[in-house]
N, C-alpha and C positions, 0 to 999 in steps of 0.2 A: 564411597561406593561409586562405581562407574555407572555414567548414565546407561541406558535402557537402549537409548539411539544406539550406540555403539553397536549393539547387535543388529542392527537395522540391515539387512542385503544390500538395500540402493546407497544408504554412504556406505558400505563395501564395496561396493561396485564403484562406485565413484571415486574411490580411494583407490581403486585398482586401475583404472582407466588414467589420472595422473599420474601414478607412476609409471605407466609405462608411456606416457609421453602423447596420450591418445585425447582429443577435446569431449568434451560429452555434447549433445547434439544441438541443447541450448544455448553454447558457449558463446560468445559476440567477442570482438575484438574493442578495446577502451580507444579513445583517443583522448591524448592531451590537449588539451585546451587551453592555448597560448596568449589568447584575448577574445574577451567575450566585454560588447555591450548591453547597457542597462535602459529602461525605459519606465516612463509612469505615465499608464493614459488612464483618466478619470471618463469611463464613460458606460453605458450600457457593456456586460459580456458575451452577451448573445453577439449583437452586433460587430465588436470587436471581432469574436471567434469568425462569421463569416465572410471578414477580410482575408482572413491567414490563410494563407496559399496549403494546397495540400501536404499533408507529411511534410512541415514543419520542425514540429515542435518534440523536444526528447523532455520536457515534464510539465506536469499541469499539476497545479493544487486549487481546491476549491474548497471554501468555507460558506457555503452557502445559507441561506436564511432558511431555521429548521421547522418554521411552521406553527409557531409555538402560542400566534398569534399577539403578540407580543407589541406589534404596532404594525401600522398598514404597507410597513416591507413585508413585514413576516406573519401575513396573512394570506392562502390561498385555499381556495376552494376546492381547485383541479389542481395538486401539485405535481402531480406525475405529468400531464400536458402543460407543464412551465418548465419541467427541468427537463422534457421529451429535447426540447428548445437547443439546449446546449449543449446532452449526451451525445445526440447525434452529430452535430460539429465536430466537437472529442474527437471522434475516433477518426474521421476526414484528416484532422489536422497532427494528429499523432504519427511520428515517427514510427516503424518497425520496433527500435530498441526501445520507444519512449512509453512512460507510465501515467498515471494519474491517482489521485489522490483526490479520495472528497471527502472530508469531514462532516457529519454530524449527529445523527440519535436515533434511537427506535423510540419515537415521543407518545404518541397519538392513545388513548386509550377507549375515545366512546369511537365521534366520528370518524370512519376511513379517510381523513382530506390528503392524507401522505405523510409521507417523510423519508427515512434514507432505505426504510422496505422498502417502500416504491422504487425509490432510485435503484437499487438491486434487483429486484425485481424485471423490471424494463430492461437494463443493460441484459440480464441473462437472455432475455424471451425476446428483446427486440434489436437486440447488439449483436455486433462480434467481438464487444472487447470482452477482454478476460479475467475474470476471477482468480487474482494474484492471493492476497491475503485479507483476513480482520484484523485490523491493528486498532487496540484497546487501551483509553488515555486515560490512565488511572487517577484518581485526585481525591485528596483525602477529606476535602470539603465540598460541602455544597448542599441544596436546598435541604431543608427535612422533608417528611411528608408524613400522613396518620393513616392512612388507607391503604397505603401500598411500600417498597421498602425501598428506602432514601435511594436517590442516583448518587452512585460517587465512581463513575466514570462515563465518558462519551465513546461510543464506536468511530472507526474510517475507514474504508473501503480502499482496497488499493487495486487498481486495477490496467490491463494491460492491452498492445493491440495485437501484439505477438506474442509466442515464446520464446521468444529473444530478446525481453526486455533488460533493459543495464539496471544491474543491482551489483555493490560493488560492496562488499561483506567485508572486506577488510578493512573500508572505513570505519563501520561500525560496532566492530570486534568487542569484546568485554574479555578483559586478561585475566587467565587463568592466577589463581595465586601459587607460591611453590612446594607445595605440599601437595596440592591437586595435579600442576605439570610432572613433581616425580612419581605419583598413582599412574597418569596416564602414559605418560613414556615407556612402562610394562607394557603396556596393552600393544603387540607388533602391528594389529590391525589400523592402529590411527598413524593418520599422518603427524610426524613429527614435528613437521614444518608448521600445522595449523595448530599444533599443542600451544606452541609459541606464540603462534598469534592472538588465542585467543578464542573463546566462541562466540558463535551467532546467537546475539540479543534474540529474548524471547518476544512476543508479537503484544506484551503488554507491558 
């Protein structure tokens, strides 16, 4: 059966706009990166981030301590004014094109102390980075619990400083099989060149 998206206007429109040779407004130009060095500084990241020269940096991942109180890293009181600390560097030190990624959970059930609401929270109402996606890291194990129904997966946040951030789709493509590329090659409206490639991995 043909997805749903298919009839979607905007990949119509989008589909219409590369054939005829036209960028969409988001588009960024890639570059190749011919050498690139590596570093490992063991130190506070606050600190660190308030070295880095502005618009820097084209990606940030953060795996941060989720509050779970778990030992005296991963314990705070005031979590949103601990991570107020370094969202606001973020977005200083982010590229145009560049993204960011933070990893970790919606935990918290009695007290408000925080967690990745908060952090979403703050960016939306005290930011101008952008709300790219929720990408959902599924796992087929993990705690039980009797009160409420087991985690078996963690949230991440992806987020952006522009509309021009680099995402590059055809890395991450998932191939059609060929039974589903000859259904879709009927279809005049899809690009045939992306049949081949593959589609865009779902956000879990």
């Amino acid at each position: 059966m043909v997805n749903k998206s298919h009839f979607n206007s905007g990949h119509i429109a989008m589909n219409i706009l590369k054939k005829n040779g036209v960028e969409h407004s988001a588009s960024i130009e890639s570059k190749q990166i011919e050498k690139s060095l590596h570093g490992i500084y063991i130190q506070d990241a606050v600190q660190f981030l308030k070295k880095m020269p502005d618009n820097s940096v084209q990606l940030i991942l953060i795996d941060p301590p989720y509050n779970l109180d778990l030992d005296y890293w991963d314990t705070y009181e005031d979590y949103r004014s601990w991570a107020k600390t370094w969202l606001d560097e973020i977005y200083r030190v982010l590229t145009d094109t560049g993204n960011c990624v933070i990893f970790g959970g919606f935990q918290f059930q009695d007290l408000k102390k925080g967690d990745l609401l908060e952090v979403l929270h703050y960016t939306r109402h005290n930011t101008k980075l952008r709300f790219v996606n929720l990408v959902i890291w599924y796992y087929k194990n993990g705690m039980s619990a009797h009160r409420f129904f087991a985690n078996r997966h963690e949230e991440a946040i992806w987020l952006s400083k522009t509309n021009k951030y680099y995402f590059d789709l055809d890395a991450v493509r998932v191939p059609f099989d060929e039974t589903t590329k000859k259904i879709y090659r009927k279809d005049k409206r899809l690009n045939p060149e992306s049949i081949e490639k593959g589609k865009n991995p779902t956000n879990v």
